[in-house]
N, C-alpha and C positions, 0 to 999 in steps of 0.2 A: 445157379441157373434159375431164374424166374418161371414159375411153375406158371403154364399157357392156362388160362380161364379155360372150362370145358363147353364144348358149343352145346347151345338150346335144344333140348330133348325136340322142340317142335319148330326148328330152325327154319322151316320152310313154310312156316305162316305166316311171317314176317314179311310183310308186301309193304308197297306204297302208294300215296294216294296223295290226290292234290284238290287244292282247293279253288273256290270260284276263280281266285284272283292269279291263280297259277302257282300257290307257293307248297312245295312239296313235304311229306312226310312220311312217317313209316308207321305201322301199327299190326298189333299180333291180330293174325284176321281170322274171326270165326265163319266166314264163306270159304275161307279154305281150309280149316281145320273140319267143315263138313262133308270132304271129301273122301276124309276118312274115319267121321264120324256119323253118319244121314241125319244121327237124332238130333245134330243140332239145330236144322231149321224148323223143330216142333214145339222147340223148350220156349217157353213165356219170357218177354224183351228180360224180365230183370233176372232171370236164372243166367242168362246169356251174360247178362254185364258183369256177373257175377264168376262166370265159367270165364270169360277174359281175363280177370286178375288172376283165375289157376293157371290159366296159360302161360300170361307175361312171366309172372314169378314162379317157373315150374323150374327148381334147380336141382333135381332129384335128392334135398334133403327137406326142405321144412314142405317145400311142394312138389310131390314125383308125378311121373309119368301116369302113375294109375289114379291119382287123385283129378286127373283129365279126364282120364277115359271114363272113370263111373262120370263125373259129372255129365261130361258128353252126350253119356248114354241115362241120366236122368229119366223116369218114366213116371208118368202123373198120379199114379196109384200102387204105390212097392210099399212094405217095411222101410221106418226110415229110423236106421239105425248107425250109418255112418256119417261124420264130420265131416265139414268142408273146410279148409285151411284158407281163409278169405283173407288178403294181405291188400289195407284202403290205404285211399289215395293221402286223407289228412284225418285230423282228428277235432272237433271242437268242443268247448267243454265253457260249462257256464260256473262262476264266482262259487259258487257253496261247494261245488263237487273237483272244479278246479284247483283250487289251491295245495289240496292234498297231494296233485299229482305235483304241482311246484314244487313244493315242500319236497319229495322223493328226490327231483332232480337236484335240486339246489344241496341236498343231503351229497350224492351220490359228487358234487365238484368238490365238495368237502373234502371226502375219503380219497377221490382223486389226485388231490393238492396233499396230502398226508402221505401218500404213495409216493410224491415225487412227480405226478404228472402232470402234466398243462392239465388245467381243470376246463378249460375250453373244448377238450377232446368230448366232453360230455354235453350232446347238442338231442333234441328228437332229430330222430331221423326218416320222419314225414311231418310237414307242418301242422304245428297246432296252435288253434284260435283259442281263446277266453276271452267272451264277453261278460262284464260284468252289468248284469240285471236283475236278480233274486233279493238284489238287499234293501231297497226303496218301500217305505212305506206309508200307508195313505196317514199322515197325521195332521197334513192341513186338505181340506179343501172347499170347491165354491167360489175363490176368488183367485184374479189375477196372479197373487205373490201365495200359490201354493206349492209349484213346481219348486220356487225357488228355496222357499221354505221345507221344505221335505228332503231336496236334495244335503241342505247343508245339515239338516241332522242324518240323514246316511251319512254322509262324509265323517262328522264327528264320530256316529256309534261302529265305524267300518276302520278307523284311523290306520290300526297296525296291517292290517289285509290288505289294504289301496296301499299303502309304502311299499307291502312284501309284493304285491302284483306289478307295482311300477318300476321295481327293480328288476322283477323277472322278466318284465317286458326289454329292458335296457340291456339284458344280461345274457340275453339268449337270443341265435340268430332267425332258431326255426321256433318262437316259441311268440305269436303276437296276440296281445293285448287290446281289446274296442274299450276304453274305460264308460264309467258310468253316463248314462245322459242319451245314448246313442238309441237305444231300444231293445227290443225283447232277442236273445240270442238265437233261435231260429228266423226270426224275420230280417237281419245282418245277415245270419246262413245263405237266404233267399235272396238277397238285395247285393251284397256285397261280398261274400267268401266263395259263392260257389261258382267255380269256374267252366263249367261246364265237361271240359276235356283239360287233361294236363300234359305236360310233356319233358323226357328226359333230355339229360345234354345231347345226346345224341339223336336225338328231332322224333322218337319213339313218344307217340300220342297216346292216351290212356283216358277211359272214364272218368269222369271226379265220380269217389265214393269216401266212405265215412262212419265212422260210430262218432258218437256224444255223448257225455255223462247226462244226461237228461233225456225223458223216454221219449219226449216232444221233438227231439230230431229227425223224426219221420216226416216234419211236413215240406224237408226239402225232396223228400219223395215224391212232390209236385210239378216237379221240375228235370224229372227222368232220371235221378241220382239214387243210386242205392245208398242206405246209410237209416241207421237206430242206432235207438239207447240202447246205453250198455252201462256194467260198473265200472268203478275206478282202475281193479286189476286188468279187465280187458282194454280198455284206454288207455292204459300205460304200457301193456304191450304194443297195443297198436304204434303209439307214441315211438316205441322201440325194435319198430321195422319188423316185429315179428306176429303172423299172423292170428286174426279173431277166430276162434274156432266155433262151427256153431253148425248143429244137426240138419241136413241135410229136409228142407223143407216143405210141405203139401205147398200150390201155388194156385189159391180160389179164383177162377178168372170172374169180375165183377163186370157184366155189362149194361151200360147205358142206352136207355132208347129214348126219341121222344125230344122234346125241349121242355123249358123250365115256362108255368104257365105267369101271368102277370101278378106281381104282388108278392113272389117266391124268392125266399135269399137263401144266399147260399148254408147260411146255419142252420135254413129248417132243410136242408138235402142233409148237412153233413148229421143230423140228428136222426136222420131217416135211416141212411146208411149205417149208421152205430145202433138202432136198431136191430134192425134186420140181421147185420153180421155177430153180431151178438148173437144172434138166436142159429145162427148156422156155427156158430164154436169154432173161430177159427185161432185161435190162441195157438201161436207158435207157426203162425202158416203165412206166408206171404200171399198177401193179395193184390193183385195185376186188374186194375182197368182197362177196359176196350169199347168198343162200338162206338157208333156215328154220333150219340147221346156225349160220349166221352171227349168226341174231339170239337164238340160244340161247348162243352165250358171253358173259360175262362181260366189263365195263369191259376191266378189267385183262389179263385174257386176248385180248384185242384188242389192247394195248399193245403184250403182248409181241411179237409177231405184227409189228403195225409198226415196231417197234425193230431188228428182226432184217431190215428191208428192205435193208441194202450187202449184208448176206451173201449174202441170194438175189438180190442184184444190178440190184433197182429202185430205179426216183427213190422211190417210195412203194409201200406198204403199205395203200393208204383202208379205211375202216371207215364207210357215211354214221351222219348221225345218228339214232337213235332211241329210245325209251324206255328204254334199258339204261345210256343217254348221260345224259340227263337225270336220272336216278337214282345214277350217279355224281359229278353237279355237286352236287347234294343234297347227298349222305354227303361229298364233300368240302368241302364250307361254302360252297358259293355262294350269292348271295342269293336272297330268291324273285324278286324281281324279274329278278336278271339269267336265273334259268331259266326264266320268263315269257316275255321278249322272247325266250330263247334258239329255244326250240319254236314261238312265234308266229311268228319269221322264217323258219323251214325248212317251215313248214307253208304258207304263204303262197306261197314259192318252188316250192312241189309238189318239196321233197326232202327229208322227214321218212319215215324207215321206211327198213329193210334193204329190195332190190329181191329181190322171190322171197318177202319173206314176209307174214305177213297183217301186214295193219295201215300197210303202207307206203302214200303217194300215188299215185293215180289215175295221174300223169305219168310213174311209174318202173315202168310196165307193158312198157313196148316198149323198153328198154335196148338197147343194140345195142355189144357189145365188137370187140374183134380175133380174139379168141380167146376157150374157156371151157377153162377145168380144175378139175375136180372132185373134191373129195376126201368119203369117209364118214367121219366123225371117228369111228364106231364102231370102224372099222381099226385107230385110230393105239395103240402099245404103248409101253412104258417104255422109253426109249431113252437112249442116249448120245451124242455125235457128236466124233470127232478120229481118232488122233490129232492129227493138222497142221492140220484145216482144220473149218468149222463146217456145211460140207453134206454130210461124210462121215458121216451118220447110222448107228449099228449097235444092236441091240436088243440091251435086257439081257444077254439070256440068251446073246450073242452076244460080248460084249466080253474076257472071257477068250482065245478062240480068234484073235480077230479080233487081238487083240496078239501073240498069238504067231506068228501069221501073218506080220505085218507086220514083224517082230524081224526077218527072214532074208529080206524081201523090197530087190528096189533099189528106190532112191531112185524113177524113173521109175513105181515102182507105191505110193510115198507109205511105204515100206517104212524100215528102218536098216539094212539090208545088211552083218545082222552075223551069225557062225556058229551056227547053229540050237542047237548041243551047248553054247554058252555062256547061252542062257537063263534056266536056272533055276541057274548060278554065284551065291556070297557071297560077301563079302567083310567080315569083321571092321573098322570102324572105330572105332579109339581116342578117346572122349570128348579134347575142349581145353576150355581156357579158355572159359567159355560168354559172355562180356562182350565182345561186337562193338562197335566203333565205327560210328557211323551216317556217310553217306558227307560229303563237304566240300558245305556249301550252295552252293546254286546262285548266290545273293550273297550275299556274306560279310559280316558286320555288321560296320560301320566301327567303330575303336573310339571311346570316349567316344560310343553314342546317343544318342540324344535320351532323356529321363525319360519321355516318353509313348511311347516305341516300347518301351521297356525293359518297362514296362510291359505294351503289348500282346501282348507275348510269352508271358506269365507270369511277369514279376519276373525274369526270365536278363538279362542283358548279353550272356553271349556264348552259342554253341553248346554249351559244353563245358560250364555251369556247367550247360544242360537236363540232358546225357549223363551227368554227377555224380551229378543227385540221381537219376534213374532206374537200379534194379535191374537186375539182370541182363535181356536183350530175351529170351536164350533160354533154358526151361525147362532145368534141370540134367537130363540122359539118361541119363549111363554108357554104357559102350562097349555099339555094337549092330549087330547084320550088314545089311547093305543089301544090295539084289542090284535086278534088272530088276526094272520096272513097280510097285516101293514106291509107295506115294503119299508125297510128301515137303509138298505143298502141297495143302490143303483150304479152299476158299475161296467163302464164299457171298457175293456180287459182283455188280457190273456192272449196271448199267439194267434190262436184258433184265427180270431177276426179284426183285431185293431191293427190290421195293416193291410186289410182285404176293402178296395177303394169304392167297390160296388155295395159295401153294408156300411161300411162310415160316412161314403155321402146321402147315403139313405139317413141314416140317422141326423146328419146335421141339416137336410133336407124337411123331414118328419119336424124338427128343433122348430125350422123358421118357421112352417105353416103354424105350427102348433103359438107360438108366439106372436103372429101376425091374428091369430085367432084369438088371442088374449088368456092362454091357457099358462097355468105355472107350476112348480113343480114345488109343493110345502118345505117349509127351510129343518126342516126336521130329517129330511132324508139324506143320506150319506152318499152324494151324487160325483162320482169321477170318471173323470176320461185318462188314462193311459196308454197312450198310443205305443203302438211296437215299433217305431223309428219316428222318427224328428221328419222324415219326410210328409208323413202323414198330417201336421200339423201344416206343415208348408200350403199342402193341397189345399186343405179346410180353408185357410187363411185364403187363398188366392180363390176359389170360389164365391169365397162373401160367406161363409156358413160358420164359421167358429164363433161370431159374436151371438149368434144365437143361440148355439149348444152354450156358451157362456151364460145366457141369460137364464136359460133352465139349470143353472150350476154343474154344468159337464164343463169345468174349467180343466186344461192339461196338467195335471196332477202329478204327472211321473212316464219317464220312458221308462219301462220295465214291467217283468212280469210280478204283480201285484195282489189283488183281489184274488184272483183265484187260488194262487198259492196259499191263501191267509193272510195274506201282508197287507188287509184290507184297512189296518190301525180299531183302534176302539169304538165302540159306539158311547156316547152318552151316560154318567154312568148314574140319571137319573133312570135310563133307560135298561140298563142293565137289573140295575133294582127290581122294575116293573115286570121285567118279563122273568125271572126266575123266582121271584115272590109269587106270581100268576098263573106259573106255568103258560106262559104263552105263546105261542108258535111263530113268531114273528119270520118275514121273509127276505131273502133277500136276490137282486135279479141282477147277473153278471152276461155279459158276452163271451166268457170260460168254455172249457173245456171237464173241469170237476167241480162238483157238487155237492161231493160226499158231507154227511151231518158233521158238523162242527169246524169242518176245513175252510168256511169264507168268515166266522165268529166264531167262539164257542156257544156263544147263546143263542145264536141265530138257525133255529132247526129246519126249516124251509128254504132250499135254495134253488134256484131256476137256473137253467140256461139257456140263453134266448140271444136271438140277432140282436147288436146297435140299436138297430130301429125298435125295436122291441123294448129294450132295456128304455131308452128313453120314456115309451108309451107307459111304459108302468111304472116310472118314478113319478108322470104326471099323474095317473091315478089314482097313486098311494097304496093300493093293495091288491093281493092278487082272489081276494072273494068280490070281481067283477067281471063279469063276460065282456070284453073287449071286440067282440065281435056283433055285441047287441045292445050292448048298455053304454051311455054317453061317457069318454075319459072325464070331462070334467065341464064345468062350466067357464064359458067364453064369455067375449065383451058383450053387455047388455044382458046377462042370465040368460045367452042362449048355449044349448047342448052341442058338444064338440065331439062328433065320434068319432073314433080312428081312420075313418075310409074319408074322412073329411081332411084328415092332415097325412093319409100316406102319402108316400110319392109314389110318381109313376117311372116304369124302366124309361121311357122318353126321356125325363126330366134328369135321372140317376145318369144316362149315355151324355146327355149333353156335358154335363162336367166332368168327363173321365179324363178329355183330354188334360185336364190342372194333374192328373194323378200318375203320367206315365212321361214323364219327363226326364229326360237321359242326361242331360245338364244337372238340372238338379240332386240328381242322385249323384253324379261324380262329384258336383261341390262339395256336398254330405260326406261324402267316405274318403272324397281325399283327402281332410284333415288328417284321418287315421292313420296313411300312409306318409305324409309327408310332416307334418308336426306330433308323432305321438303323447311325447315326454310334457307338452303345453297343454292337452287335452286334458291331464287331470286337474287345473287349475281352473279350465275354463268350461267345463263340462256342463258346469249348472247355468252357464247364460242362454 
C-alpha cells in the first residue's frame, strides 16, 4: 500500500489568487499565516520572502513547524544565534567557480552507471545557470578587430573547459549554459534568468530566489530577488534541493530622501552608499531599502546599489518590488503574462511597493528594522573612490590633492610612503617592440585537435597561428615621459555599471562632445569598453555614440567581467620597466566595483573607481594629479581649453536616448538564441 504524502504543517495558507487577465493560481500566503503570527506584517519585504520558502518547504524534516514560528516571530534587535533553513528557487554560477560543480555532477553519472543505474537519474533538482565570462582578456585593444581578436585567444587558452561546459550543457536537462560572448553573469541574471515568480506543476507560485558562486550576485537584489554569493559546497547543495543554511540576520533599513541633483550618476551614489554602510559595519546583515528617494531610482540604478553589497560588506543589497520593477521586466522582454503573474503575486503577498512610499501595500506600513540610515540623494556629488579600496570615497574636486596626499603618506594610512619631492619626477621611456605575446593558455591545445574544436576557435590549431594573424595588440607611441598618478589604464568594466544605460550613454555622450571639441585621448593608455551584455552595444550603436567612444579608443573589447577582476591583460613592457625601476605609482581608472593594490595590474598601485563618464574624462587627461573640476581636460581645436563641464552631458540629453536602451524586442532576439540554438552558440559567440 502506497504510503499517502503527509499534509502541510501550514495547509491552510495555501490560497489563491488571480491575475489582471483572469488567469488563476495558488501561493503559500503570508496575510494569512499573520493570522497566527501578527509579527509578520513588521518583518522587512526580504525577511518575508525569505519566511515564504520556510513555509512552502516546511516538511517537518529538513524544514519544521518551528523553524516558521521563530522566523514568524523574527524581532529587529535579539541574539542571533539560530539558522534559517532557506531552500532557493535556482542556482547560477559563473565559468571559474562553475565547472567544479559540473565536474561533481558529471562524477556522481559516473558512479551511477557503475551501480547499474540510468546515470540520467542524476539531474539538479532546481535549475542552474553558468555563464561563462571570467575568462576574456584585454590583450587587444583600440581597434575595431579587438573583440574578435581576444575572443579567439579565450577560446584557444579555454579549449578543454568550453568542450567540458558544452557537454554539460547538452547532458543535463536542469543544468543551462550562456557560452561566451553574451556578457557579464549578473547582468544575463538581470536581463535574462530571473523570472521574477516561479511556479510548480501544480500552479503553486513562488519568489525567484537564488545563491551564486560569485559574491556579485547581490545585484539581482535590484530587482526584489533574494539571492548572494556563496561557496561551491552551499551551491551544490542548493543544486541538490537541499537547503542553504545561514544565521539568522540584523535587517539595516536604508532610506532614501530627496532626488539625485544634475550632473549625479548613479556610481557616485553607489560609492556614497559603500561609504557610509561601511562605516555602520554591517557585515553579515541584510540591508532593505525604502522611502520615496528609493522609489524614485531607476531599475538599473538599484542594480547598481545591489552589486556593490561585498563592498559595503552585506549578504544583500534588497530593493522590494514595485512599478519601477515591472517596467523594467517589460523593456527587458518579459512576457505579459509572466509580468502579470509577476505583480498579482507580490500584491496578494501585501509586498508590492517600496515601504515609505505611496502606492506601496497596506502591510508594509509598520516595518520594523534593526536599525535606519538615511541618506538625501540630493547631497550625493561626482565622486571617485580608491585608491586601494572601494569605500574610500573622495569627491572630484578632491582627487588631485587627495593623491598627492597619500604619495608621502605610510602604508598604515592607505598611503606609498614615498618622498613628497619625488611626485611630480619624469622619466623618459624609450618606445620597444610594440608586439607582445599573449601569456601560455591556461590548457594547451593538444596537438592534432579535433576538426570541430579547430573550428570553434576560429579556424587556429594552435595558439600562435591566433597571435600570427593578429596585428600589433599595442598602438605604436614613440618614446613618452611617464611620471606619478599617469593614467596607464582606462577602463569601462565590471557589472557594477557596463549595462546601467543612464552612465554608458553618459559616457558615449561625454566621447562625442569631447571629440567634436577636438579632444583625444594619448595612444599610450590602455582604453576598453567591456560591456556586460551585447545589448548594450546595440544601444550605443543605435544612438550614433559608439563611433565616438571608438574614436577616444573605448573600442568593445570583450563581453565579460574583465578589468576589474585582473583580466585587464599587460601593460607595455617598456612600461613595466619604468614604473618598477622608478618606483612609480602609476594609475589606473576603471568603472569596477574593486580596487584593491595590485588586482587591476601588478604594477599599477593607484586604482580608481569612477562612473563611465568619468573613466573616459581621465583617460583624456592622462592623469589623475589634475583637478577636473577646475583645471582644463585638455586642449581643443585651435589651443583652446576644454573643461569637463564643457563636454558633460546633461540628464535632458542622457533621457532623450533611453528610449534606444529599453527595448523588449531586442532583448528577446539577444537571449533567444540561448534558448533556441544553444549547441551553435559556441561557434558563433565571437561574431
Amino acid at each position: 500500500m502506497a504510503h499517502k504524502k503527509p499534509a502541510h504543517a501550514f495547509a491552510k495558507t495555501r490560497k489563491n489568487f488571480k491575475t489582471a487577465s483572469g488567469k488563476e493560481g495558488q501561493f503559500y500566503s503570508l496575510p494569512a499565516l499573520a493570522k497566527s503570527f501578527p509579527n509578520v506584517n513588521r518583518l522587512p519585504v526580504s525577511m518575508r520572502i525569505v519566511l515564504e520558502s520556510v513555509l512552502r518547504n516546511c516538511d517537518g524534516q529538513k524544514v519544521t513547524k518551528e523553524h516558521v514560528a521563530e522566523l514568524a516571530n523574527w524581532q529587529p534587535n535579539t541574539e542571533r544565534v539560530n539558522e534559517i533553513p532557506f531552500v532557493v528557487a535556482r542556482v547560477v554560477l559563473q565559468d571559474f567557480t562553475g565547472v567544479p560543480l559540473l565536474a561533481d555532477l558529471a562524477a556522481m553519472r559516473t558512479v551511477a552507471k557503475q551501480m547499474g543505474k540510468d546515470p540520467k537519474t542524476i539531474e539538479p533538482l532546481v535549475p542552474v545557470d553558468l555563464v561563462v565570462d571570467h575568462s576574456i582578456m584585454i590583450d587587444h585593444y583600440g581597434t575595431k578587430k579587438s573583440l574578435d581578436l581576444n575572443m579567439k585567444l579565450e577560446f584557444q587558452r579555454n579549449e578543454e573547459r568550453y568542450q567540458f561546459m558544452k557537454w554539460g550543457m547538452q547532458a543535463f536537462d536542469t543544468f543551462g549554459v550562456v557560452p561566451p560572448g553574451f556578457g557579464i553573469v549578473h547582468q544575463v541574471n538581470l536581463e535574462y534568468l530571473a523570472r521574477g515568480v516561479h511556479k510548480t506543476k501544480d500552479k503553486v507560485y513562488y519568489p525567484d530566489s537564488l545563491v551564486g558562486t560569485d559574491s556579485h550576485t547581490t545585484m539581482i537584489n535590484g530587482i526584489g530577488v533574494v539571492g548572494w554569493g556563496v561557496g561551491g559546497i552551499e551551491a551544490e547543495a542548493g543544486m541538490l534541493g537541499q537547503p542553504v543554511y545561514f544565521l539568522t540576520p540584523d535587517v539595516v533599513g536604508f532610506e532614501f530622501t530627496g532626488r539625485m541633483r544634475e550632473g549625479v550618476t548613479a556610481t557616485d551614489l553607489v560609492l556614497t552608499v559603500t561609504e557610509i554602510l561601511r562605516r555602520e559595519k554591517v557585515v553579515g546583515k541584510f540591508v532593505e531599502f525604502f522611502g520615496e528617494g528609493t522609489a524614485s531610482l531607476a531599475l538599473p540604478d538599484r542594480a547598481t546599489i545591489g552589486n556593490m553589497a561585498p563592498e559595503y560588506g552585506a549578504t544583500m543589497g534588497f530593493f522590494p518590488v514595485d512599478d519601477k520593477t515591472l517596467a523594467y521586466f517589460k523593456g527587458t522582454g518579459r512576457t505579459t503574462a509572466e509580468i502579470e503573474a509577476f505583480e498579482a503575486y507580490f500584491r496578494a503577498q501585501g509586498m508590492y511597493g517600496v515601504p515609505g512610499a505611496a502606492g506601496a501595500s497596506k502591510q508594509l506600513a509598520d516595518i520594523q528594522y534593526t536599525k535606519v540610515v538615511s541618506l538625501d540623494l540630493g547631497t550625493v556629488a561626482p565622486s571617485l573612490a580608491g585608491p586601494k579600496r572601494p569605500q574610500d570615497r573622495i569627491e572630484l574636486g578632491n582627487v588631485k590633492a587627495q593623491f598627492a596626499s597619500l604619495y608621502s603618506k605610510p602604508p598604515s594610512e592607505n598611503g606609498f610612503n614615498l618622498p613628497a619631492a619625488h611626485l611630480h619626477t619624469r622619466h623618459l621611456v624609450r618606445a620597444q617592440d610594440a608586439v607582445v605575446k599573449a601569456p601560455a593558455p591556461a590548457f594547451a591545445a593538444a596537438p592534432g585537435a579535433p576538426r570541430q574544436i579547430v573550428e570553434m576557435v576560429g579556424g587556429h590549431p594552435t595558439l600562435e597561428a591566433a597571435q600570427s594573424e593578429a596585428p600589433s595588440r599595442q598602438p605604436e607611441v614613440g618614446d613618452i615621459s611617464l611620471g606619478n598618478g599617469d593614467v596607464l589604464i582606462a577602463a569601462i568594466t565590471s557589472c557594477t555599471n557596463t549595462s546601467n544605460p543612464s552612465v554608458l550613454l553618459a559616457a558615449g555622450l561625454l566621447a562625442k562632445k569631447a571629440v567634436e571639441a577636438g579632444l583625444k585621448v594619448a595612444p599610450h593608455i590602455k582604453t576598453s569598453l567591456a560591456p556586460g551584455s551585447r545589448i548594450v552595444t546595440e544601444y550605443l550603436e543605435k544612438a550614433g555614440l559608439l563611433p565616438y567612444l571608438e574614436k577616444l579608443g573605448f573600442n568593445v573589447a570583450a563581453y565579460g567581467c574583465t578589468t576589474c577582476i585582473g583580466n585587464a591583460g599587460d601593460l607595455r613592457p617598456e612600461f613595466n620597466e619604468a614604473i618598477t625601476k622608478n618606483d612609480l605609482i602609476c594609475a589606473a581608472v576603471l568603472s569596477g566595483n574593486r580596487n584593491f593594490e595590485a588586482r587591476i595590474h601588478p604594477n599599477l598601485k593607484a586604482n580608481f573607481l569612477a562612473s563611465p563618464p568619468l573613466v573616459v574624462a581621465y583617460a583624456i587627461a592622462g592623469t589623475v594629479n589634475k583637478d577636473l573640476m577646475s583645471e582644463p581636460l585638455g586642449k581643443g581645436k585651435g589651443g583652446r581649453d576644454v573643461y569637463l563641464g564643457d563636454v558633460w552631458p546633461t540628464s535632458d540629453e542622457i533621457y532623450a536616448l533611453m528610449k534606444y536602451a529599453m527595448n523588449g524586442k531586442a532583448f528577446r532576439a539577444n537571449y533567444d538564441k540561448v534558448a533556441t540554438e544553444p549547441g551553435k552558440l559556441w561557434e558563433t559567440s565571437r561574431a
